[in-house]
N, C-alpha and C positions, 0 to 999 in steps of 0.2 A: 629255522627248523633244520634240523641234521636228519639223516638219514641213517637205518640201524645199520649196527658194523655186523657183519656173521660171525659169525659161531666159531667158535675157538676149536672146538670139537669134531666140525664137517671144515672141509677143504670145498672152496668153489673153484674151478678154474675152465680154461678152452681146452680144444681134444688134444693139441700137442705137446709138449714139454715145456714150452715158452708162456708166457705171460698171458689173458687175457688179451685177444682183440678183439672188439666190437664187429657182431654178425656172426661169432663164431655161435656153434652149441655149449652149454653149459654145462659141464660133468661137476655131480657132487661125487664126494668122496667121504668116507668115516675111515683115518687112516691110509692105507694102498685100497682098500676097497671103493671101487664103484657102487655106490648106491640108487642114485640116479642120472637123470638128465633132461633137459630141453633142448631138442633135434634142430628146431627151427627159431633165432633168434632174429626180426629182422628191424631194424631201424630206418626211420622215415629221413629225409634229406636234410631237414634242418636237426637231427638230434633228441626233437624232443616228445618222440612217441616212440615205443617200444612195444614189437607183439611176438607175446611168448605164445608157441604152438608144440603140441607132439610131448606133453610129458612124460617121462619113462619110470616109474621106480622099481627097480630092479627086484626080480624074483629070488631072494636070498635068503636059504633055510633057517639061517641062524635066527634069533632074538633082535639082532637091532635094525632088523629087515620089515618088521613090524608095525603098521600104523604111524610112517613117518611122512604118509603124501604129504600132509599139511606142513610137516615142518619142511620138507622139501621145495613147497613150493613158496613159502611165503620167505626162505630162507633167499633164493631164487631170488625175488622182489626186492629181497635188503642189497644183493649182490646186483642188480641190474641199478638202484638207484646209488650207488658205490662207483657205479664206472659206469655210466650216462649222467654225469652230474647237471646236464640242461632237460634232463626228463622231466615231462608233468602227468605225461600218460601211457601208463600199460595196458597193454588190450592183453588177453588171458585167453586160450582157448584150450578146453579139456574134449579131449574127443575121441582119445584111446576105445578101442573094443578092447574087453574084458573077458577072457574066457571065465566062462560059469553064470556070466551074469546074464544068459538068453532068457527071454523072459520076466529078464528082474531092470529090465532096462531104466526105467521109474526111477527106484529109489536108490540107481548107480548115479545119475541128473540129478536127482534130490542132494544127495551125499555132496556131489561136485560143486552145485550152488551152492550149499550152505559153507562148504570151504571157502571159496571166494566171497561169501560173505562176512568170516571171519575175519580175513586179511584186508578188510575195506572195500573190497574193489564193491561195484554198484551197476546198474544197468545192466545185472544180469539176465542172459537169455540162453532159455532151451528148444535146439531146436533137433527134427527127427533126422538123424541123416537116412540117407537111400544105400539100404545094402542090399547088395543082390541077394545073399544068402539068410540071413537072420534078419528079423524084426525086430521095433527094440531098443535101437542102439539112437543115440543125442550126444551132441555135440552143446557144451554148455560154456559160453563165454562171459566174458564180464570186463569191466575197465576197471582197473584203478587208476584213481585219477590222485595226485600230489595235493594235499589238502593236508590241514592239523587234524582231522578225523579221522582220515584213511593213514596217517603215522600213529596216530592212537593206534587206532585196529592193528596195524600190522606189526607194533610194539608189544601189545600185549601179546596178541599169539606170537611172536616170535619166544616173548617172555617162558608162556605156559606150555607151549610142543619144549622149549628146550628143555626145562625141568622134565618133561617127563619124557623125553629123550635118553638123559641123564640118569635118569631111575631104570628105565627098563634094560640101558647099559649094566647098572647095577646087579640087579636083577639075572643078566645073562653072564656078567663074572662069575657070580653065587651059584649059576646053574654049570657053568663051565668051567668052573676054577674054585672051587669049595673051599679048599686048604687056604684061598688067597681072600676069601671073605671072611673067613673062620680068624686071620692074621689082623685083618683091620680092624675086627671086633674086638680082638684081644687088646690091641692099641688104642681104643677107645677110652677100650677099660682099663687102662693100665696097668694090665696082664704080660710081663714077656714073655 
């Protein structure tokens, strides 16, 4: 079994200029833009468990800022089983607070688990965290474990966020670049 290669599209790399080391945070990028990240990467003695904590996906007004956690984080999984090549287990922990979602805490855990159930991972658990100030808020984690199921799983959704990655890219030339979608359509049609 091979492990997926990332996205031609997003840039995964460490916070410095240099290459990838193991334990760093993981910054995505689309382009120079930061998109996301995982703050806290930390691997076990022998290499071959991996726990991702602290995801970030960055607040950016634009269009391709939209609806990419999943591709972020499963993109993430392709990228960690990429450079841990002795991995069999990712522990996953979603635990961000969320402004806006006081009171909707539920179906923010809802949302998070059914991610991670996308991506394969399994023995997921929700649990309440202790905030001083709001009620509400869950911490929902999950394993993936290295199996031919859980590369299924994270095959296809990696498949199905990229396409529609790609689309809403689209989508935001069209909305930001008119002249430049109005050009491709002509060239479709073979219109010059």
């Amino acid at each position: 079994m091979t492990s997926p290669s990332t996205f031609k599209r997003l840039r995964l790399a460490g916070p410095g200029p240099g290459g990838y080391a193991p334990g760093e945070s993981i910054h995505v990028y689309h382009g120079r833009h930061l998109i996301g990240r995982v703050h806290n990467v930390s691997v076990n003695a022998s290499g071959n468990e991996v726990r991702l904590e602290d995801f970030v996906a960055q607040d950016i007004a634009d269009l391709r800022a939209r609806g990419i956690a999943l591709l972020i984080m499963a993109e993430v999984i392709a990228f960690v089983l990429n450079h841990y090549p002795a991995v069999q287990l990712v522990g996953i922990v979603l635990s961000r607070d969320i402004e806006g979602f006081e009171g909707r805490g539920n179906k923010l855990a809802s949302a998070r688990a059914e991610m991670l159930r996308q991506v394969g991972a399994e023995r997921i658990r929700v649990t309440p965290k202790a905030h001083a100030t709001q009620a509400g808020h869950f911490a929902v984690s999950g394993i993936w474990e290295y199996s031919r199921e859980s590369l299924d799983a994270l095959k296809a959704t990696l498949d199905a966020q990229r396409i529609a990655y790609c689309e809403r890219l689209d989508v935001a030339e069209e909305v930001f670049h008119p002249q430049a979608a109005l050009r491709r359509l002509l060239a479709r049609l073979g219109v010059n």
